[in-house]
PyMOL Python script that loads the backbone (N, CA, C, O; Angstrom):
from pymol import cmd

cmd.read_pdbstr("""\
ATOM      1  N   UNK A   1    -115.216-116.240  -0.377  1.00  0.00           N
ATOM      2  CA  UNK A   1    -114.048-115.554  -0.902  1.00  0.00           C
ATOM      3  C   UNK A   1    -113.667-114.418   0.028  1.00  0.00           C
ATOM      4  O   UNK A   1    -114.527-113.703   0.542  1.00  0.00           O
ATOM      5  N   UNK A   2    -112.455-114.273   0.224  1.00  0.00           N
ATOM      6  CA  UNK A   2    -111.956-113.058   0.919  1.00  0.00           C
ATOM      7  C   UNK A   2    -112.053-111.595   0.308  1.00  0.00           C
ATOM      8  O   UNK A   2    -112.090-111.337  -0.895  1.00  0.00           O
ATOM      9  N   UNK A   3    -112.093-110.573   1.482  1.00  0.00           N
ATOM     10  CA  UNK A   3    -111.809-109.549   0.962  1.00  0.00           C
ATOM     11  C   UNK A   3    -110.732-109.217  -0.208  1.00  0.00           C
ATOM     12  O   UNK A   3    -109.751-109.928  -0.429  1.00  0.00           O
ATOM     13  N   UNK A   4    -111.064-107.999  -0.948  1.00  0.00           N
ATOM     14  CA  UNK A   4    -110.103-107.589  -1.685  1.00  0.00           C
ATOM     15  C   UNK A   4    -109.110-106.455  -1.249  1.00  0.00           C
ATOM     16  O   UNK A   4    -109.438-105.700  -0.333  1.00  0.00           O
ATOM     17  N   UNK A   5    -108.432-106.379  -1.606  1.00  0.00           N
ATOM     18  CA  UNK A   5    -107.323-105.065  -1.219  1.00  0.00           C
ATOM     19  C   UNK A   5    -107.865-103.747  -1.861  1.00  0.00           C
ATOM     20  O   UNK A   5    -108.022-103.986  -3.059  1.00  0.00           O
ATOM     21  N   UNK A   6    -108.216-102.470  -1.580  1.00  0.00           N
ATOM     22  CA  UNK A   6    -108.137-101.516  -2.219  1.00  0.00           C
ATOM     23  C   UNK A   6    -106.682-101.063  -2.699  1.00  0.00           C
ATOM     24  O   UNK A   6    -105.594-101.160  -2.131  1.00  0.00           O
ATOM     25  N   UNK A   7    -106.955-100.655  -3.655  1.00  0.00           N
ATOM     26  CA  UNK A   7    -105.773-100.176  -4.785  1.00  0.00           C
ATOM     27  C   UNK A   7    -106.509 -98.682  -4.893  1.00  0.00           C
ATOM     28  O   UNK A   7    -107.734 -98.569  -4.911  1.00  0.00           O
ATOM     29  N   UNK A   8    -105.642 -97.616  -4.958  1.00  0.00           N
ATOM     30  CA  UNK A   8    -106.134 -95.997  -4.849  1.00  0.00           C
ATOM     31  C   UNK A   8    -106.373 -96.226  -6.379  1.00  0.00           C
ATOM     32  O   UNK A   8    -106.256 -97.324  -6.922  1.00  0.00           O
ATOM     33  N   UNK A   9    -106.858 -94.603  -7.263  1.00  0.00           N
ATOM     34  CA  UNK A   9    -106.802 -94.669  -8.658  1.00  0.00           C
ATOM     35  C   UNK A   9    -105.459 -94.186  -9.172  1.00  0.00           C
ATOM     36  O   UNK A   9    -104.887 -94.678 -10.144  1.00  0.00           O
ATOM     37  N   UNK A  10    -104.927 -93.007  -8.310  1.00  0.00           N
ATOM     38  CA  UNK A  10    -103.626 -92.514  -8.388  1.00  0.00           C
ATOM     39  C   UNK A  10    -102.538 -94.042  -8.942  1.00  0.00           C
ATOM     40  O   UNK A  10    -102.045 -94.394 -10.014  1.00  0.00           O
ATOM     41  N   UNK A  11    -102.560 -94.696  -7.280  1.00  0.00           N
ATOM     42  CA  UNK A  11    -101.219 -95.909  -7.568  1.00  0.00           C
ATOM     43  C   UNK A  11    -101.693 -96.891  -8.923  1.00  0.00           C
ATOM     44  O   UNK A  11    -100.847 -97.514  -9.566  1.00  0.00           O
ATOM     45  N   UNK A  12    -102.798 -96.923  -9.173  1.00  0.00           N
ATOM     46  CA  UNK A  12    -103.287 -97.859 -10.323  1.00  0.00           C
ATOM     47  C   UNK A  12    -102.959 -97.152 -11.707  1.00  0.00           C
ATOM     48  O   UNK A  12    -102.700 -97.792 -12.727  1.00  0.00           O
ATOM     49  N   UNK A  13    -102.996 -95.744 -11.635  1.00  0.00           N
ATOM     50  CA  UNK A  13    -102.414 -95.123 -12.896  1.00  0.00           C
ATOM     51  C   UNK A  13    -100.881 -94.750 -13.010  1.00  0.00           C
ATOM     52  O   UNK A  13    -100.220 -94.289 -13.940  1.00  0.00           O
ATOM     53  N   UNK A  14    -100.616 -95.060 -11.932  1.00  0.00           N
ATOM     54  CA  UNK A  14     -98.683 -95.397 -12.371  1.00  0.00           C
ATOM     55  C   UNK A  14     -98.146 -96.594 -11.972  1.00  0.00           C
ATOM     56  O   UNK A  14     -96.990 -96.719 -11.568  1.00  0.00           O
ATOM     57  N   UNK A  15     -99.039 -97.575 -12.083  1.00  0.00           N
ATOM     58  CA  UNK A  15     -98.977 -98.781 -12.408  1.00  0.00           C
ATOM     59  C   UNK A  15     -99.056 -99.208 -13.780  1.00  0.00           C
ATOM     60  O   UNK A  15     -98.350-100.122 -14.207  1.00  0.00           O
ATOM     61  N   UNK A  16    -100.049 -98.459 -14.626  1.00  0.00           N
ATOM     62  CA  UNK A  16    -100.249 -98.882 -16.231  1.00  0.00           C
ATOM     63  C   UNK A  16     -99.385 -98.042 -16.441  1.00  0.00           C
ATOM     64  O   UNK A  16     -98.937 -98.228 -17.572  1.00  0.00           O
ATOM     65  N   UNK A  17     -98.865 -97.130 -15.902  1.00  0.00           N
ATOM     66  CA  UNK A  17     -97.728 -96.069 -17.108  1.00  0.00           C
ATOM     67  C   UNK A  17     -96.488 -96.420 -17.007  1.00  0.00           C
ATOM     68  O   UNK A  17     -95.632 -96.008 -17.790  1.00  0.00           O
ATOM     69  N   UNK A  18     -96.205 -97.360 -15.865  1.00  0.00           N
ATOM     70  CA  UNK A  18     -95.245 -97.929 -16.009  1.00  0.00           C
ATOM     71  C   UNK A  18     -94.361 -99.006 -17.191  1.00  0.00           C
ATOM     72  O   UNK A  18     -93.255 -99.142 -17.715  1.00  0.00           O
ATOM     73  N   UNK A  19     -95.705 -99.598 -17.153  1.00  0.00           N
ATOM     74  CA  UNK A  19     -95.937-100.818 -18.007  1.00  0.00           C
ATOM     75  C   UNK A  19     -96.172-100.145 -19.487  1.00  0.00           C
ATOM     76  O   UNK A  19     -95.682-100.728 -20.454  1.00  0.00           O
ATOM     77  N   UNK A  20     -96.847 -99.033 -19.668  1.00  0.00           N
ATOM     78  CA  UNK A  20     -96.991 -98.530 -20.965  1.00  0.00           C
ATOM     79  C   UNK A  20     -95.798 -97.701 -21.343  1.00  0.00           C
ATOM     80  O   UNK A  20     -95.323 -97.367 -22.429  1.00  0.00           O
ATOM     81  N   UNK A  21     -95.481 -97.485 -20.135  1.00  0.00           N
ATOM     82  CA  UNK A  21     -93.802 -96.417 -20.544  1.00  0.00           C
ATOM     83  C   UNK A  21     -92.709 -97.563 -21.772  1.00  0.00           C
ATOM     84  O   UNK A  21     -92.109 -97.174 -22.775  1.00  0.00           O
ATOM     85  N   UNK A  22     -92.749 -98.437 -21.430  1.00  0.00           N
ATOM     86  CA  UNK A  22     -92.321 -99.397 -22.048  1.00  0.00           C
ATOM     87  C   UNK A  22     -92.124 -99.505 -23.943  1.00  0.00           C
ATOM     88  O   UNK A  22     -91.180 -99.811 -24.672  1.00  0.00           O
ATOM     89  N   UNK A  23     -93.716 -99.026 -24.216  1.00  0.00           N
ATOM     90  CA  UNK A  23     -94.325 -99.262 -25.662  1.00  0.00           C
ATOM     91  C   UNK A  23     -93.758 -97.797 -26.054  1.00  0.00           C
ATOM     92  O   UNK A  23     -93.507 -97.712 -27.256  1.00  0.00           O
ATOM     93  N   UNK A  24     -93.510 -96.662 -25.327  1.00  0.00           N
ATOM     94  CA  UNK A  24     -93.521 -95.199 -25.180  1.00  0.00           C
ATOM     95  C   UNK A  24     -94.828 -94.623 -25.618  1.00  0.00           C
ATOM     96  O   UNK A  24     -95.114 -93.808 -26.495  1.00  0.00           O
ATOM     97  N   UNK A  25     -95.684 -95.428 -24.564  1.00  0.00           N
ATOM     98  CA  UNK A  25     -97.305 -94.510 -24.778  1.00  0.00           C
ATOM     99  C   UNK A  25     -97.275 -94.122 -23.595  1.00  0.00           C
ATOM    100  O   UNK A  25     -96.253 -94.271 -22.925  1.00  0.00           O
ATOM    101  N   UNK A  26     -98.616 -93.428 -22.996  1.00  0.00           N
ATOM    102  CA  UNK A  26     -98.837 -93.321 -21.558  1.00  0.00           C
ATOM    103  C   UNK A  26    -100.179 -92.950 -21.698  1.00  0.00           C
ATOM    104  O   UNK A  26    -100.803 -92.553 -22.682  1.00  0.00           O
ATOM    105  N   UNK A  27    -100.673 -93.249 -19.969  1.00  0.00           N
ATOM    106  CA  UNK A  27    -102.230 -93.276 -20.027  1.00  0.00           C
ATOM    107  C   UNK A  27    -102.389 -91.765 -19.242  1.00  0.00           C
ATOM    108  O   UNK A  27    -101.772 -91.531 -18.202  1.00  0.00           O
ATOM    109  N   UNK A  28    -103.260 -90.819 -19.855  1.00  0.00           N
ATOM    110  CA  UNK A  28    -103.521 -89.628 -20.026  1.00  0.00           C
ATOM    111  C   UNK A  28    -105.253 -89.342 -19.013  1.00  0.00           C
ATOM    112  O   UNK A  28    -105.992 -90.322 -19.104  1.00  0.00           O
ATOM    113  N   UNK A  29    -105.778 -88.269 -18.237  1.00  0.00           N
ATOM    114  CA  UNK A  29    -106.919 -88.045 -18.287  1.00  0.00           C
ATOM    115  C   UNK A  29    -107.616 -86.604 -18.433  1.00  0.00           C
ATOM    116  O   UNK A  29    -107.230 -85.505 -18.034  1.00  0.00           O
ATOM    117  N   UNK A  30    -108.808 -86.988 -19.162  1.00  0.00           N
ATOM    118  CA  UNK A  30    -109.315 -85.541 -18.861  1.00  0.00           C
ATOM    119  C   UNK A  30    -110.128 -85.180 -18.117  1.00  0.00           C
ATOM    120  O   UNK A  30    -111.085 -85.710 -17.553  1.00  0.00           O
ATOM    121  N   UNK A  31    -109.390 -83.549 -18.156  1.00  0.00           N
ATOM    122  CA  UNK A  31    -110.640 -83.259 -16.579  1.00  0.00           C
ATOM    123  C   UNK A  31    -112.266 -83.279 -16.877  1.00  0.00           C
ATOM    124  O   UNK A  31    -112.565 -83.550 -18.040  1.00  0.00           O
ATOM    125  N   UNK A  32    -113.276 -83.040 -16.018  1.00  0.00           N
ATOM    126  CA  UNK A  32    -114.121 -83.309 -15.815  1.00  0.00           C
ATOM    127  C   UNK A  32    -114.786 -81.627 -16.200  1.00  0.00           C
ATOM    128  O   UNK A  32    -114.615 -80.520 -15.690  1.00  0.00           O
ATOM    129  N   UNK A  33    -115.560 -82.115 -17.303  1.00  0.00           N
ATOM    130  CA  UNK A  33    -115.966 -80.911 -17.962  1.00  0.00           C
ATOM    131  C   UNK A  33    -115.376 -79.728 -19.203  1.00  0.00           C
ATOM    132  O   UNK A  33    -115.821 -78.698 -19.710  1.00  0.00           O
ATOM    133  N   UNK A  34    -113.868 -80.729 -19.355  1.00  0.00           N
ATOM    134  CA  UNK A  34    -112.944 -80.013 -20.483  1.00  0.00           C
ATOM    135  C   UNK A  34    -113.717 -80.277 -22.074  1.00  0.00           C
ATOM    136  O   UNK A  34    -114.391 -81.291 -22.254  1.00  0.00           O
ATOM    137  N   UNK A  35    -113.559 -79.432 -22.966  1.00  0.00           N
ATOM    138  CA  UNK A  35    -114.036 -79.753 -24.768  1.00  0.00           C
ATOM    139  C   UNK A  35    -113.757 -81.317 -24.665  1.00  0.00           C
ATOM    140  O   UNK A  35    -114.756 -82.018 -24.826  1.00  0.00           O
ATOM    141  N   UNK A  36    -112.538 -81.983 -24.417  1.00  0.00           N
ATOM    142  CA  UNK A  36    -111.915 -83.016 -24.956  1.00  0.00           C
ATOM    143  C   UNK A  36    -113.153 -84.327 -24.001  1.00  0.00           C
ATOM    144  O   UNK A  36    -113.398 -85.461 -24.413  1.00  0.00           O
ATOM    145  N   UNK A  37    -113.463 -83.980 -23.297  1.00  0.00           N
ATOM    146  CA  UNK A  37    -113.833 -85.662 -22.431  1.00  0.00           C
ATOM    147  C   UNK A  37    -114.600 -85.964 -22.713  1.00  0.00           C
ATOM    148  O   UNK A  37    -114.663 -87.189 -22.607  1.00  0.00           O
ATOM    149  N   UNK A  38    -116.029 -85.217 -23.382  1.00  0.00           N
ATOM    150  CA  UNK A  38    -117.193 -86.275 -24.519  1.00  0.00           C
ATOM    151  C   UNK A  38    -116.702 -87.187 -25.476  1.00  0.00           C
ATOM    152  O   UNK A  38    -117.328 -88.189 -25.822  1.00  0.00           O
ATOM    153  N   UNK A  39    -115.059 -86.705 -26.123  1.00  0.00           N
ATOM    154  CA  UNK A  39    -115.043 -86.991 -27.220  1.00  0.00           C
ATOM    155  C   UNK A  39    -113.613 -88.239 -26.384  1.00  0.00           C
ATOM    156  O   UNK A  39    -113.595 -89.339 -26.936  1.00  0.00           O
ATOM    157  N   UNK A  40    -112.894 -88.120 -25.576  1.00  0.00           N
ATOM    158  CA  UNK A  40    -112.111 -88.956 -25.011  1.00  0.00           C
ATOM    159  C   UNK A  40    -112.335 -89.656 -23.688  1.00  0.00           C
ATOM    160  O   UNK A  40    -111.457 -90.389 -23.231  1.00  0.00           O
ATOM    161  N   UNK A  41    -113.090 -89.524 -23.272  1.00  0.00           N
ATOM    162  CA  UNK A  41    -113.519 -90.158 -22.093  1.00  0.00           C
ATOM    163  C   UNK A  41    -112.840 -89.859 -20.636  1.00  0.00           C
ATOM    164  O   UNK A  41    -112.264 -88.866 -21.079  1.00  0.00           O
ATOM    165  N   UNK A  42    -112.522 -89.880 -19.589  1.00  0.00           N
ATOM    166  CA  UNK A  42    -111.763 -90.284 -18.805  1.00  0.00           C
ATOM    167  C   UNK A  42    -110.356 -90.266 -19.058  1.00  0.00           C
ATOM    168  O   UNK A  42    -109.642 -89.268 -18.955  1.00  0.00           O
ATOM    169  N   UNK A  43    -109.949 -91.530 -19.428  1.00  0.00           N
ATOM    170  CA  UNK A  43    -108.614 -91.482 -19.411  1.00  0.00           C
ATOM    171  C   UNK A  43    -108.303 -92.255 -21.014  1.00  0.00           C
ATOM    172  O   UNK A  43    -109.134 -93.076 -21.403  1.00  0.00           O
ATOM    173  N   UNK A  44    -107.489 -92.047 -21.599  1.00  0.00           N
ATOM    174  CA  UNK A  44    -106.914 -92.360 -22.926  1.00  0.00           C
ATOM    175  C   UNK A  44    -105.645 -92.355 -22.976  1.00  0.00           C
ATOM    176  O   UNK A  44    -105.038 -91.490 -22.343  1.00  0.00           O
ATOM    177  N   UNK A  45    -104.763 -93.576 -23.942  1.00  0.00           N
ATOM    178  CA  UNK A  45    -103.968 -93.420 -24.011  1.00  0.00           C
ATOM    179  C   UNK A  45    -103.489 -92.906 -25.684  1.00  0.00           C
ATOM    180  O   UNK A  45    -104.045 -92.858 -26.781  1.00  0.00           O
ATOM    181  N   UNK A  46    -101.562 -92.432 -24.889  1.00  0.00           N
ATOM    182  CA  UNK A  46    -101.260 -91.445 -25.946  1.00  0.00           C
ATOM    183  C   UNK A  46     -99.894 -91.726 -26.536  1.00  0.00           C
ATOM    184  O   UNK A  46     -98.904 -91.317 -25.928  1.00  0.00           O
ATOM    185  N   UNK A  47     -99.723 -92.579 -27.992  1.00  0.00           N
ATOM    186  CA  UNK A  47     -98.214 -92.912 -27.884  1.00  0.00           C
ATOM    187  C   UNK A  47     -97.189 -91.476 -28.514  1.00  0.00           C
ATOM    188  O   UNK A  47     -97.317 -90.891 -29.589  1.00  0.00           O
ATOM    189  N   UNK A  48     -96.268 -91.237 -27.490  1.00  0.00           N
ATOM    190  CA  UNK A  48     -94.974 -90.268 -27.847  1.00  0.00           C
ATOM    191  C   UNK A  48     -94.707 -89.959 -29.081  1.00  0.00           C
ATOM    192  O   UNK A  48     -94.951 -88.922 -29.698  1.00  0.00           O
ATOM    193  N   UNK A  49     -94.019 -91.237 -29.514  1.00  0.00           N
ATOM    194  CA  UNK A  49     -93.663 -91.154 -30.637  1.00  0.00           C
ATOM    195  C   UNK A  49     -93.832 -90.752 -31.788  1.00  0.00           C
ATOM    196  O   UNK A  49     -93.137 -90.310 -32.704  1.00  0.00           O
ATOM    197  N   UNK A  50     -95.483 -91.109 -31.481  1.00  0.00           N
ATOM    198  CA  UNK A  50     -95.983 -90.874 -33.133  1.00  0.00           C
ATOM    199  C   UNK A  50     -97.010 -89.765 -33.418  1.00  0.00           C
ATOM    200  O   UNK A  50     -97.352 -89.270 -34.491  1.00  0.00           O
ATOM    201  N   UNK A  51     -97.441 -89.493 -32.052  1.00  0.00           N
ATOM    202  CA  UNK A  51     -97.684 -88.167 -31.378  1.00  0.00           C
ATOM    203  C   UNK A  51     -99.472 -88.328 -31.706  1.00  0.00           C
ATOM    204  O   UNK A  51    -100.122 -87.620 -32.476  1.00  0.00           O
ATOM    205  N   UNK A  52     -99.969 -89.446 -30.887  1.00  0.00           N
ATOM    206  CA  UNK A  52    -101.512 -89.747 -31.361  1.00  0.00           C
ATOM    207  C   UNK A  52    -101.726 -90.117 -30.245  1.00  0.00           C
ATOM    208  O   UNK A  52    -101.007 -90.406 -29.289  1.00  0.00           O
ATOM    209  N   UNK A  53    -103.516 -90.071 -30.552  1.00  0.00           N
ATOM    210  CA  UNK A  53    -104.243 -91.176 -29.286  1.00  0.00           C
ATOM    211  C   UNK A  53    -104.146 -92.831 -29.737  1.00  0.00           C
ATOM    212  O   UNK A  53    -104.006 -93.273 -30.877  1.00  0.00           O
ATOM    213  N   UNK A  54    -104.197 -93.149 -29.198  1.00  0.00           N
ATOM    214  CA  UNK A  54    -104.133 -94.740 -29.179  1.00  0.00           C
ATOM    215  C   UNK A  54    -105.350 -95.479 -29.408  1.00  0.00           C
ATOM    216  O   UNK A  54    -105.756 -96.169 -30.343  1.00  0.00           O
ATOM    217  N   UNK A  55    -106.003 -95.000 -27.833  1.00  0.00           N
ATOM    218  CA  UNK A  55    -107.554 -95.437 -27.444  1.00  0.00           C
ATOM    219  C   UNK A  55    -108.113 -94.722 -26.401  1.00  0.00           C
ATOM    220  O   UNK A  55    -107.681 -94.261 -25.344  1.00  0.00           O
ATOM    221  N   UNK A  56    -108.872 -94.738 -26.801  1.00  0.00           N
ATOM    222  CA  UNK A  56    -109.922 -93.577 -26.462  1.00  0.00           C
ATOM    223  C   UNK A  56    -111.005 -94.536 -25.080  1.00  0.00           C
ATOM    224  O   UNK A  56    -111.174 -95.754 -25.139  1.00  0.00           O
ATOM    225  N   UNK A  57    -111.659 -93.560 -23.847  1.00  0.00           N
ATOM    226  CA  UNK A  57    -112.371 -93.980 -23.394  1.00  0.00           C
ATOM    227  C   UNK A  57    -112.146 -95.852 -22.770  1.00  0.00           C
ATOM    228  O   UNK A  57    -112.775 -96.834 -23.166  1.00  0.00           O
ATOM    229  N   UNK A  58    -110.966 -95.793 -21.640  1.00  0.00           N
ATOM    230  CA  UNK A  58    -110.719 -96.723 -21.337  1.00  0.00           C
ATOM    231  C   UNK A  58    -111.193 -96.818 -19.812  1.00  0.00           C
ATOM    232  O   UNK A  58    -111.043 -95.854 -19.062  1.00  0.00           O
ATOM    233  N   UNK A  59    -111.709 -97.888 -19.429  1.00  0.00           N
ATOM    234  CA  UNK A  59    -112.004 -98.275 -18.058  1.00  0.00           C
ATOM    235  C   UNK A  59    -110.869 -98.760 -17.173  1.00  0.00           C
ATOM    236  O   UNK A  59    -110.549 -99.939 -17.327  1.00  0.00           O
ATOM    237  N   UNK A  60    -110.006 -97.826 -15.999  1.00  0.00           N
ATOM    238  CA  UNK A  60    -109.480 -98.166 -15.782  1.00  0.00           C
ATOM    239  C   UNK A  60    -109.047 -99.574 -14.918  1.00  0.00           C
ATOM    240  O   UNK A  60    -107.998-100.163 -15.177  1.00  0.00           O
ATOM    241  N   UNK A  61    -109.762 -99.925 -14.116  1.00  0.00           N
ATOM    242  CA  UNK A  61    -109.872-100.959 -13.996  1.00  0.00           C
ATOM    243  C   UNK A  61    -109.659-102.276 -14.662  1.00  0.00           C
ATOM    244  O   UNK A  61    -108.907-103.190 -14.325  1.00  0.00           O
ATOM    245  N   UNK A  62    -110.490-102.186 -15.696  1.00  0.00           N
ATOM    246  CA  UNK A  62    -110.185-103.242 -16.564  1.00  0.00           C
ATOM    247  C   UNK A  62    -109.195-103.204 -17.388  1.00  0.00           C
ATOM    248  O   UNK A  62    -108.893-104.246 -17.970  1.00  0.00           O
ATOM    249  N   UNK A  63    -108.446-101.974 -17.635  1.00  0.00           N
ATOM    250  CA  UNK A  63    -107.157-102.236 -18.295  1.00  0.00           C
ATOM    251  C   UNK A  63    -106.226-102.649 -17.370  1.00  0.00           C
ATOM    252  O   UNK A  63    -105.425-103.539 -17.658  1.00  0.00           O
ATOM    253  N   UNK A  64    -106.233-102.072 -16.211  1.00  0.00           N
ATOM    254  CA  UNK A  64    -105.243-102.468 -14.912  1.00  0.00           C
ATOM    255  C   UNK A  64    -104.943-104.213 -14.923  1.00  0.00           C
ATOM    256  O   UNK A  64    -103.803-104.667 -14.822  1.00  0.00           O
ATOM    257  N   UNK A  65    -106.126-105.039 -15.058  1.00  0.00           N
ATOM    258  CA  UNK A  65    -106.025-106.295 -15.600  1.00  0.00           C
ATOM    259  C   UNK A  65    -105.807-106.964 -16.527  1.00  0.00           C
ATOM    260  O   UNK A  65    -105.563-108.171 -16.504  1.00  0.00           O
ATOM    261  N   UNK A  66    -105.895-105.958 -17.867  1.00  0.00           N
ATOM    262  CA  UNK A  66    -105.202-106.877 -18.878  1.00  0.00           C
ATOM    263  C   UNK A  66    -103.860-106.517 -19.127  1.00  0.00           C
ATOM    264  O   UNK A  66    -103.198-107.017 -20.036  1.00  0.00           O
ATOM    265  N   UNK A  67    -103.424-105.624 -18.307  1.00  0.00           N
ATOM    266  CA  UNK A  67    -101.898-105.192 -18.667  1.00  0.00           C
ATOM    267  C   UNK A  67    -101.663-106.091 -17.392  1.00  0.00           C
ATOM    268  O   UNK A  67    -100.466-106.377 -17.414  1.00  0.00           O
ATOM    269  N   UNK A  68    -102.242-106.647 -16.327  1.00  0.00           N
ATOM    270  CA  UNK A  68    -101.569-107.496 -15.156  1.00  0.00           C
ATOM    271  C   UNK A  68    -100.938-106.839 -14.138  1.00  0.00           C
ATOM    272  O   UNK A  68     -99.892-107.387 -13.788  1.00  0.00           O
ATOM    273  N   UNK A  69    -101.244-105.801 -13.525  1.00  0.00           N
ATOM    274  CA  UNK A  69    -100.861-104.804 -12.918  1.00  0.00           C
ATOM    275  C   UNK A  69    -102.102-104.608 -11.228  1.00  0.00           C
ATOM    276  O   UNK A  69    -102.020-103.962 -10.183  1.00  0.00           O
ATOM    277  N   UNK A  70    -103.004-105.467 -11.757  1.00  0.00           N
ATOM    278  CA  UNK A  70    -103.967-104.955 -10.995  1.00  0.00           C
ATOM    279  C   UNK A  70    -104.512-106.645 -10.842  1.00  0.00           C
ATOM    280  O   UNK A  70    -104.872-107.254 -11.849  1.00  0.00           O
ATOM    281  N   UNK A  71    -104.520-107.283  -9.492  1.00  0.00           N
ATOM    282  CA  UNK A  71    -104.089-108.714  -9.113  1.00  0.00           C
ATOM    283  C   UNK A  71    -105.443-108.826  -8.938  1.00  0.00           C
ATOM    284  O   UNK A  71    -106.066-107.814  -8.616  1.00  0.00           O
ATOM    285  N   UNK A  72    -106.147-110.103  -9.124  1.00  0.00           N
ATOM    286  CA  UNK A  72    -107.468-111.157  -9.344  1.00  0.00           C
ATOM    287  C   UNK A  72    -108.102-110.069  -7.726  1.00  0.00           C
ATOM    288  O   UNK A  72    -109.174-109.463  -7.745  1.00  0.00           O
ATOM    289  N   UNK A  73    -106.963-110.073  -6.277  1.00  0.00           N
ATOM    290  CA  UNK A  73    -107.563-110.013  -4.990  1.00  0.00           C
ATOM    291  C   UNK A  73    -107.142-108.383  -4.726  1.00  0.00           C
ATOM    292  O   UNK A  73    -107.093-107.975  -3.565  1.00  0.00           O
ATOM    293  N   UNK A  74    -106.899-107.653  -5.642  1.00  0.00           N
ATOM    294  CA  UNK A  74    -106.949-105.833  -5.716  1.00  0.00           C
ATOM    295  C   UNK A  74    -108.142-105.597  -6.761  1.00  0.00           C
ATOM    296  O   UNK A  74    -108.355-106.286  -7.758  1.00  0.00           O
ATOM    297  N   UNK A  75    -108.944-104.378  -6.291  1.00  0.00           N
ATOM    298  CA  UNK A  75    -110.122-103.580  -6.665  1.00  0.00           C
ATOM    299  C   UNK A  75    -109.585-102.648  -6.662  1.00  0.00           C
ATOM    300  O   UNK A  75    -108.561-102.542  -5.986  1.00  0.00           O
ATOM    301  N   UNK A  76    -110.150-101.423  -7.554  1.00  0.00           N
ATOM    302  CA  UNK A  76    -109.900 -99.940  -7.431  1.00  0.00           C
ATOM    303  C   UNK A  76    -110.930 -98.924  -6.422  1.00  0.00           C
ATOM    304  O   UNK A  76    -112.147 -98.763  -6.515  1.00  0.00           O
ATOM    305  N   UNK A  77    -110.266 -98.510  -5.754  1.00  0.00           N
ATOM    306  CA  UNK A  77    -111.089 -97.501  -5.076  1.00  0.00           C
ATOM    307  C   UNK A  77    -111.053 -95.910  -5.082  1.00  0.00           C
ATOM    308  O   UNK A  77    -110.109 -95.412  -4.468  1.00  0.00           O
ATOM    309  N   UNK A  78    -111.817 -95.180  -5.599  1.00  0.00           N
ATOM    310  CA  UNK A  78    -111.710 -93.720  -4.954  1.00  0.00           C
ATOM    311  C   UNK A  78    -110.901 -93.166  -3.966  1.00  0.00           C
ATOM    312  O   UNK A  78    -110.757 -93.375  -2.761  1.00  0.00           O
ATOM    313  N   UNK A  79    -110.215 -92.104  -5.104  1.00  0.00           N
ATOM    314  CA  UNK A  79    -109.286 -91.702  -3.917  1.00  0.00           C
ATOM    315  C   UNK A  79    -107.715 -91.550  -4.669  1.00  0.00           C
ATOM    316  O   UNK A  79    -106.735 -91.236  -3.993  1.00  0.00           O
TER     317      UNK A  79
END
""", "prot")
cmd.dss("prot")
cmd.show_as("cartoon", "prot")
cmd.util.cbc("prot")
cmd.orient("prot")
């Protein structure tokens, strides 16, 4: 199998907010060491509208693929 493409984390997270802009949620993160990130993880999403979390503690990566945003031959990389 061939190499994969690196995908940054930046372009991969306005890749899902694109796609989530849609629903009017968006994918959110917290910093590293804030009250909120034991209890939310990383990154979570947050719909507008109704003014809530969605889901909590998402791997970005693997959402990048089930929203289809993030192709079988792109990986995420640092950075």
């Amino acid at each position: 199998m061939g190499r994969k493409v690196p995908v940054a984390e930046r372009a991969l997270v306005a890749r899902i907010n694109r796609v989530l802009a849609k629903s009017d949620e968006g994918l959110r993160r917290c910093r590293d060491g804030s009250r909120a990130f034991s209890e939310l993880g990383r990154y979570y999403t947050v719909n507008f509208n109704r003014n809530l979390i969605v889901r909590k503690d998402h791997d970005l990566e693997e959402l990048g693929r089930e929203l289809n945003v993030l192709a079988d031959f792109e990986t995420l990389t640092a950075g």
